[in-house]
DSSP file (Angstrom, degrees, kcal/mol; ACC not computed):
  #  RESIDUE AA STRUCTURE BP1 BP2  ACC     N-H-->O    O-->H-N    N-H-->O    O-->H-N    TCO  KAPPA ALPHA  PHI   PSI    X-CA   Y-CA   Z-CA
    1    1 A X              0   0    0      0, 0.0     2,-0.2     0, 0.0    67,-0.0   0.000 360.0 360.0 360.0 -55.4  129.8  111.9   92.1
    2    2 A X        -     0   0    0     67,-0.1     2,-0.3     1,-0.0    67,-0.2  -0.743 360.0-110.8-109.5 167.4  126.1  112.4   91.0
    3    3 A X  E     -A   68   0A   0     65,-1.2    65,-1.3    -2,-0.2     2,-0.8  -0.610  35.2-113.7 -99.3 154.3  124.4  113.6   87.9
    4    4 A X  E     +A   67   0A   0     -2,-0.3    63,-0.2    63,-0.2     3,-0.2  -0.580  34.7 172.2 -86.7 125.5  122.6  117.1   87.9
    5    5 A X        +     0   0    0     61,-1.7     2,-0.3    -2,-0.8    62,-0.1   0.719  67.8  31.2 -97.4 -92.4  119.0  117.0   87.5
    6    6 A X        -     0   0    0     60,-0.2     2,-1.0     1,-0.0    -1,-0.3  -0.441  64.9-151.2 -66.6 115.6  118.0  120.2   88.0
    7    7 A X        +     0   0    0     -2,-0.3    58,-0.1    -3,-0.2    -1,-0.0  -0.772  41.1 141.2 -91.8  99.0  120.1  123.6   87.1
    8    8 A X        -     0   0    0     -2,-1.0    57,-0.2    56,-0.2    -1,-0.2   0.346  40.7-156.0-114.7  -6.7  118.8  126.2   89.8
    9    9 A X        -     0   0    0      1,-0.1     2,-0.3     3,-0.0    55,-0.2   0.777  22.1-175.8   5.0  78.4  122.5  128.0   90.5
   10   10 A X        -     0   0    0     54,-0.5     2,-0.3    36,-0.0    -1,-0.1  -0.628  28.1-127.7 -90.8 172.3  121.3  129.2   94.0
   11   11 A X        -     0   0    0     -2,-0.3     2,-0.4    53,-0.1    52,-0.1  -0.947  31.0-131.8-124.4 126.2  123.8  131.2   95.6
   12   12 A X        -     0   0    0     -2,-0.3     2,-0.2    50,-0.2     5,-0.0  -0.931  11.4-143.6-131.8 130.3  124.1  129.5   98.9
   13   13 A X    >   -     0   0    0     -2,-0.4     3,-1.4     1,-0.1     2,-0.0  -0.483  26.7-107.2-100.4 128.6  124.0  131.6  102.3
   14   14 A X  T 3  S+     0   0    0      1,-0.3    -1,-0.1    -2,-0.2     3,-0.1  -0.379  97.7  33.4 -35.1 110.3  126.4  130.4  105.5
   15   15 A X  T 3  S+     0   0    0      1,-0.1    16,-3.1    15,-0.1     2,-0.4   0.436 102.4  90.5 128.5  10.9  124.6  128.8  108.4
   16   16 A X    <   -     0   0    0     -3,-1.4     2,-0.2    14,-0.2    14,-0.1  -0.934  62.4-123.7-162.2 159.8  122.0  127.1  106.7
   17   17 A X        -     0   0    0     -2,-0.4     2,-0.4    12,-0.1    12,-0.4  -0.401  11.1-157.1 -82.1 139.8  120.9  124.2  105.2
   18   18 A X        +     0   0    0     -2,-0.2    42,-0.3    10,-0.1     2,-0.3  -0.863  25.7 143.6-139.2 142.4  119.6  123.4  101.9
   19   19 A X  E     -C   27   0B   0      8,-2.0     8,-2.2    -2,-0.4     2,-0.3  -0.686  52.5 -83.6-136.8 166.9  117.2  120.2  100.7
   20   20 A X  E     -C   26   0B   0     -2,-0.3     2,-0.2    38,-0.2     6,-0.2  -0.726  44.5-151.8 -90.5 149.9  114.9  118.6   99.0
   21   21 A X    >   -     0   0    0      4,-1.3     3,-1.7    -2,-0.3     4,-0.1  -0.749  40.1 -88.9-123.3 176.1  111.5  119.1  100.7
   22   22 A X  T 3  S+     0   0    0      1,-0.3    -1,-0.2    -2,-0.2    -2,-0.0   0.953 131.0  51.4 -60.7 -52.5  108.5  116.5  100.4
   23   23 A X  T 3  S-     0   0    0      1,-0.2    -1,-0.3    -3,-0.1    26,-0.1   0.621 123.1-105.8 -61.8 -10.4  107.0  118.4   97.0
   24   24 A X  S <  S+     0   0    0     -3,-1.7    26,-0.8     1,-0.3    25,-0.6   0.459  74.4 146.7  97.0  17.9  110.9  118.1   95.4
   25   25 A X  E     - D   0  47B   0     23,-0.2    -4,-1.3    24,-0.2     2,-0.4  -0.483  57.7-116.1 -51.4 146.0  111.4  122.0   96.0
   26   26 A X  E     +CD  20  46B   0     20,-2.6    19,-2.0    -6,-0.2    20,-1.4  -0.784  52.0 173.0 -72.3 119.3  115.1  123.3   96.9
   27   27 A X  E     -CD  19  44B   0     -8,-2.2    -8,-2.0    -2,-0.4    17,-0.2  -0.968  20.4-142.1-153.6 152.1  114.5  124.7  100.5
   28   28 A X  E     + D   0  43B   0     15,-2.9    15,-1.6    -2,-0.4     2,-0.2  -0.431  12.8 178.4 -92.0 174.5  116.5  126.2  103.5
   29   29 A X        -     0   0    0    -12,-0.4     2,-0.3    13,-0.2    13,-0.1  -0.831  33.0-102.5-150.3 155.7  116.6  126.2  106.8
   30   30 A X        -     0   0    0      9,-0.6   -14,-0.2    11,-0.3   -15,-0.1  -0.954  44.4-112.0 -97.7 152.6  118.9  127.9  109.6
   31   31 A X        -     0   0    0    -16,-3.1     2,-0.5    -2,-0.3     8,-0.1   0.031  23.5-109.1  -8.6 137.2  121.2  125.8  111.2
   32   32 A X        -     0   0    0      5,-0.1     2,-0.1     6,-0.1     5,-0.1  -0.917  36.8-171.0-106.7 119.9  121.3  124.7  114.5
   33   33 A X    >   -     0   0    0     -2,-0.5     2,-0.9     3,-0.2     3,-0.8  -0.339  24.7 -91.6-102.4 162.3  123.6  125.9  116.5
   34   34 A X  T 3  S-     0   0    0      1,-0.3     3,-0.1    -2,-0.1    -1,-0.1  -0.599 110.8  -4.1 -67.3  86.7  125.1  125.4  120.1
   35   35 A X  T 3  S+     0   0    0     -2,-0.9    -1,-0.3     1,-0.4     2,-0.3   0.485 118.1 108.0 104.8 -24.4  123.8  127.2  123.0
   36   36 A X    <   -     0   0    0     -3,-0.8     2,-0.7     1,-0.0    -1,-0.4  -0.920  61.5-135.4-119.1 151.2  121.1  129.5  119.9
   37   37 A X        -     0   0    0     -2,-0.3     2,-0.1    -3,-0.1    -5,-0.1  -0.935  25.3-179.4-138.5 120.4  117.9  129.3  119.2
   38   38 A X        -     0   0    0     -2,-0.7     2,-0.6    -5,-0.1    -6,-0.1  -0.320  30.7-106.7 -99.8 158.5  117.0  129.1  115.7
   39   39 A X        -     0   0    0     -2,-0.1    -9,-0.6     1,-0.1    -1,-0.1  -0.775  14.4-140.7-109.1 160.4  113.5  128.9  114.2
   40   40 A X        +     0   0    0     -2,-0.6     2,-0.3   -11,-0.1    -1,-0.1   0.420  62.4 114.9 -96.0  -3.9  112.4  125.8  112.9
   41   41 A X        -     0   0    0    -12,-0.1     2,-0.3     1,-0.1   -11,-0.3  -0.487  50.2-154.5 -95.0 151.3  110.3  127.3  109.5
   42   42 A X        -     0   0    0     -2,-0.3     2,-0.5   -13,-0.1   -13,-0.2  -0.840  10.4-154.5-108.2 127.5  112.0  126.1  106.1
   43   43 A X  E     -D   28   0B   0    -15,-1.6   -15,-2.9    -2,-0.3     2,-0.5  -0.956  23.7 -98.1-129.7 148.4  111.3  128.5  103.2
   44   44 A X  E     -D   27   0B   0     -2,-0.5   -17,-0.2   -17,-0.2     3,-0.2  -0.572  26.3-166.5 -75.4 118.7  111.3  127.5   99.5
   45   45 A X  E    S-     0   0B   0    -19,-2.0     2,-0.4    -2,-0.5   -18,-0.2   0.482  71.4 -31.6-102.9 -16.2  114.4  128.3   97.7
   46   46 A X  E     -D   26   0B   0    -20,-1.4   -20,-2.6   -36,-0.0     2,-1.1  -0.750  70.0-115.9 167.2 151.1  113.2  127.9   94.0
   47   47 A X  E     +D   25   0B   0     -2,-0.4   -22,-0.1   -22,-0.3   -20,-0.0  -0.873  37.3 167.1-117.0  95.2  110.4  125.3   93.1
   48   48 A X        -     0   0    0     -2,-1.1   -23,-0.2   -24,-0.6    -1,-0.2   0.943  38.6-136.8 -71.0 -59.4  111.6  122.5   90.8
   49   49 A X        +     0   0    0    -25,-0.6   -24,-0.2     1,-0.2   -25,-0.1   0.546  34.8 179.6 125.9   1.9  109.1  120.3   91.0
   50   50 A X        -     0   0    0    -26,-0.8     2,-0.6     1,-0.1    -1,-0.2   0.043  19.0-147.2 -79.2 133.2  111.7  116.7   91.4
   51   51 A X        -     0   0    0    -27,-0.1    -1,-0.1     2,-0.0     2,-0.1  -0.895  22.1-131.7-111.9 123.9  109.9  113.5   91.7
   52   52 A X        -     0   0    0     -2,-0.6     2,-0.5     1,-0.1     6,-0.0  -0.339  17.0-150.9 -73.4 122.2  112.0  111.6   93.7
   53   53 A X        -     0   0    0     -2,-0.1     3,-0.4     1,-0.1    -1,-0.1  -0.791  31.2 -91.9-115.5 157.3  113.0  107.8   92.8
   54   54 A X  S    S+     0   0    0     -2,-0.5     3,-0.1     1,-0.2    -1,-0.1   0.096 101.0  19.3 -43.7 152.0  113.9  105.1   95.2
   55   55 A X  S    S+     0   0    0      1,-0.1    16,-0.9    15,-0.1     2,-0.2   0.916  97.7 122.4  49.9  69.8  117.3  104.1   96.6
   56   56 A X  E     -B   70   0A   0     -3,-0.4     2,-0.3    14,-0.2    14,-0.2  -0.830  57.2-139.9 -81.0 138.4  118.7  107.7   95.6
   57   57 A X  E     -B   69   0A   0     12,-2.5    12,-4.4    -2,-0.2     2,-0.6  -0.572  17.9-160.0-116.2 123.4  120.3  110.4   97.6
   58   58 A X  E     +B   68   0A   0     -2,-0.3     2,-0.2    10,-0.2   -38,-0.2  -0.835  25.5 144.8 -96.0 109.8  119.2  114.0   96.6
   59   59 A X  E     -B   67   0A   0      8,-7.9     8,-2.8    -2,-0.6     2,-0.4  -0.878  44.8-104.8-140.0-156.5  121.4  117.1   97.6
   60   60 A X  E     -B   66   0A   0    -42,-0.3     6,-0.2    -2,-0.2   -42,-0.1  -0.979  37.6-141.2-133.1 128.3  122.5  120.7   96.2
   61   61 A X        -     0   0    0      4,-2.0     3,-0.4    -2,-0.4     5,-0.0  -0.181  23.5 -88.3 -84.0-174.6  125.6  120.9   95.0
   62   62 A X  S    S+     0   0    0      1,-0.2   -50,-0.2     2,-0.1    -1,-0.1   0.746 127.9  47.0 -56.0 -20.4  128.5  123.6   95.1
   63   63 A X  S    S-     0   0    0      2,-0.3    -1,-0.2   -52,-0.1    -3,-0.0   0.617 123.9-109.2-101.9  -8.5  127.5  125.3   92.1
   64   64 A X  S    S+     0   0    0     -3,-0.4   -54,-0.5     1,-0.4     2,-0.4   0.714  76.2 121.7  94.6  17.3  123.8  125.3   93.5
   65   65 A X        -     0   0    0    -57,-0.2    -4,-2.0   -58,-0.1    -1,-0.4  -0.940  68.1 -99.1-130.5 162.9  122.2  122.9   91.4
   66   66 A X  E     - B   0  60A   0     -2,-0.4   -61,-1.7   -60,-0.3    -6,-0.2  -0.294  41.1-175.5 -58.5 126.9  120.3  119.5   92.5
   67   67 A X  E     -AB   4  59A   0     -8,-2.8    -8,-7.9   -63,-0.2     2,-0.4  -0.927  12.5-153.9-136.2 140.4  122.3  116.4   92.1
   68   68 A X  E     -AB   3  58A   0    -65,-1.3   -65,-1.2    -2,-0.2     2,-0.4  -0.963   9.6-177.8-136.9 144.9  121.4  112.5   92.6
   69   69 A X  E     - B   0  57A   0    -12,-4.4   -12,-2.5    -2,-0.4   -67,-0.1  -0.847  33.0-107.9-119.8 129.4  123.8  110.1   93.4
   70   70 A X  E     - B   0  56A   0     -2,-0.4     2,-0.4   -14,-0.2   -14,-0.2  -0.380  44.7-111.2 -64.7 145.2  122.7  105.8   93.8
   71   71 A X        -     0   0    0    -16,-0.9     2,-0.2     1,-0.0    -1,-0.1  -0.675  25.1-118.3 -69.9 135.7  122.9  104.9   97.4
   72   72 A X        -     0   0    0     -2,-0.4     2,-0.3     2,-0.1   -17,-0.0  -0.603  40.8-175.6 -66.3 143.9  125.7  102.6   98.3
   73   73 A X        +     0   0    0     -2,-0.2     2,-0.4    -3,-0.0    -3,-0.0  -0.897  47.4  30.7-132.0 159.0  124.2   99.2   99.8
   74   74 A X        +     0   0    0     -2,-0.3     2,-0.2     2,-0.0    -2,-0.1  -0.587  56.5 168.8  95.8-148.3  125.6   96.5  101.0
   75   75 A X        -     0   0    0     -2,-0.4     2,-0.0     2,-0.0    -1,-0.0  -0.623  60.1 -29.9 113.7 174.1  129.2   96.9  103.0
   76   76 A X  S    S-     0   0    0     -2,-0.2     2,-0.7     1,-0.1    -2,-0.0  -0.444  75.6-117.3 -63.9 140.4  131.0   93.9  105.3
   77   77 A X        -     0   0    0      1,-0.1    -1,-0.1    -2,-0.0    -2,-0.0  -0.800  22.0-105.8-106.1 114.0  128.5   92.0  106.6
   78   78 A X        -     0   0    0     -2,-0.7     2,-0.4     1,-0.1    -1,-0.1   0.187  33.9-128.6 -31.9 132.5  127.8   91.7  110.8
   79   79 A X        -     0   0    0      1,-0.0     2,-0.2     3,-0.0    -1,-0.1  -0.842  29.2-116.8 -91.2 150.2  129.1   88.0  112.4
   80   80 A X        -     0   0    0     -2,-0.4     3,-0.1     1,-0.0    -1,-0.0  -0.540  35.5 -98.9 -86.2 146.1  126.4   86.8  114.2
   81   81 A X        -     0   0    0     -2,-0.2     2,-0.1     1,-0.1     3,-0.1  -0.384  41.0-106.5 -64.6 151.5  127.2   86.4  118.5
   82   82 A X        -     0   0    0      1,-0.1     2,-0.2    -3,-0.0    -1,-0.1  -0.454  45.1-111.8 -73.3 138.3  128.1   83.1  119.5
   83   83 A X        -     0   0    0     -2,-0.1     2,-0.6     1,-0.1    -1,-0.1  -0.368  22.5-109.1 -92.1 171.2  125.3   81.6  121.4
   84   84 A X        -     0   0    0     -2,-0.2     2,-0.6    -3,-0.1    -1,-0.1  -0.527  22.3-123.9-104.9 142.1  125.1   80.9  124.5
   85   85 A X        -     0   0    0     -2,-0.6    -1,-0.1     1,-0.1     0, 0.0  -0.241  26.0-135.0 -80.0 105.9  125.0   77.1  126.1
   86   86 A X        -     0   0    0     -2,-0.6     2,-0.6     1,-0.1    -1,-0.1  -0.150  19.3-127.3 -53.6 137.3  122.0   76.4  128.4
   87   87 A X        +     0   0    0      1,-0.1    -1,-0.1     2,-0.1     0, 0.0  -0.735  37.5 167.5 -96.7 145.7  123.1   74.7  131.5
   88   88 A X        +     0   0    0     -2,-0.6     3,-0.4     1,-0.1    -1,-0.1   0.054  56.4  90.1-146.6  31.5  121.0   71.4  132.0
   89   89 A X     >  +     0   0    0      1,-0.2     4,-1.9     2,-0.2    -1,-0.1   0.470  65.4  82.9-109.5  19.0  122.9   69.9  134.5
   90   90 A X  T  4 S+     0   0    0      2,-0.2    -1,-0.2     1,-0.2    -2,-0.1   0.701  95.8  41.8 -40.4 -46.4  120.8   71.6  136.8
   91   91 A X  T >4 S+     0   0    0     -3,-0.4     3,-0.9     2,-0.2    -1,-0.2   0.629 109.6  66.9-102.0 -18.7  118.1   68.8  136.4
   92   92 A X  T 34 S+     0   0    0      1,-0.3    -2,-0.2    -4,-0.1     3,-0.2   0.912  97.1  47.9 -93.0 -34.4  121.1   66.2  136.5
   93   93 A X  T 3< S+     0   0    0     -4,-1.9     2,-0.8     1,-0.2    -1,-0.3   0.513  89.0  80.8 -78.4  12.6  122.3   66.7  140.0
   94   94 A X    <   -     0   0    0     -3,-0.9    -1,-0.2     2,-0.0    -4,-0.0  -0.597  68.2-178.2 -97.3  73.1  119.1   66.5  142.0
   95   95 A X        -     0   0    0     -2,-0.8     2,-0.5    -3,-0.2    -3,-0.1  -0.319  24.9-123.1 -60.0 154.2  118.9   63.0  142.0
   96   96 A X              0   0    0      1,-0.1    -1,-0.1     0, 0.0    -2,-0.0  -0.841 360.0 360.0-114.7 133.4  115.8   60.9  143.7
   97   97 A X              0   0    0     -2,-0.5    -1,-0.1     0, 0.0    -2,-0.0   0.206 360.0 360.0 -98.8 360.0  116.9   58.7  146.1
């Protein structure tokens, strides 16, 4: 699906999550779980160094290295709601007599 930029072959541990962080490092996280209470600090899993470009989607693949894949845009396009008809016969039945 994406091309590999970076070959890091982390070996990637159950129950947490793994990202690009604002400097383009590979880092984890735990999970969050239902009902547990995880702590929130992210540690750096190997320091690439990726400079990130727009409209591409950064992850870590199975084999544990960084892959970026173009964003899909576009898709079926919303109909706009029908509007709705101002009544203005409001002003037409008060007649002056």
């Amino acid at each position: 699906m994406g091309k590999v930029v970076a070959k890091t072959g982390i070996k990637r541990e159950s129950g947490y999550l793994y990202f690009l962080d604002k400097n383009g490092n590979v880092a984890k996280v735990q999970m969050k779980r239902a009902g547990k209470k995880t702590s929130k600090k992210q540690t750096v899993v190997d320091k690439c160094g990726i400079v990130r470009k727009s409209g591409y989607l950064y992850y870590v693949d199975k084999k544990g290295d960084v892959c970026e894949a173009k964003m899909q845009r576009g898709g079926k396009k919303k109909k706009k709601a029908p509007a709705k008809k101002k009544k203005a016969a409001s002003s037409a039945k008060k007649k002056k007599k």
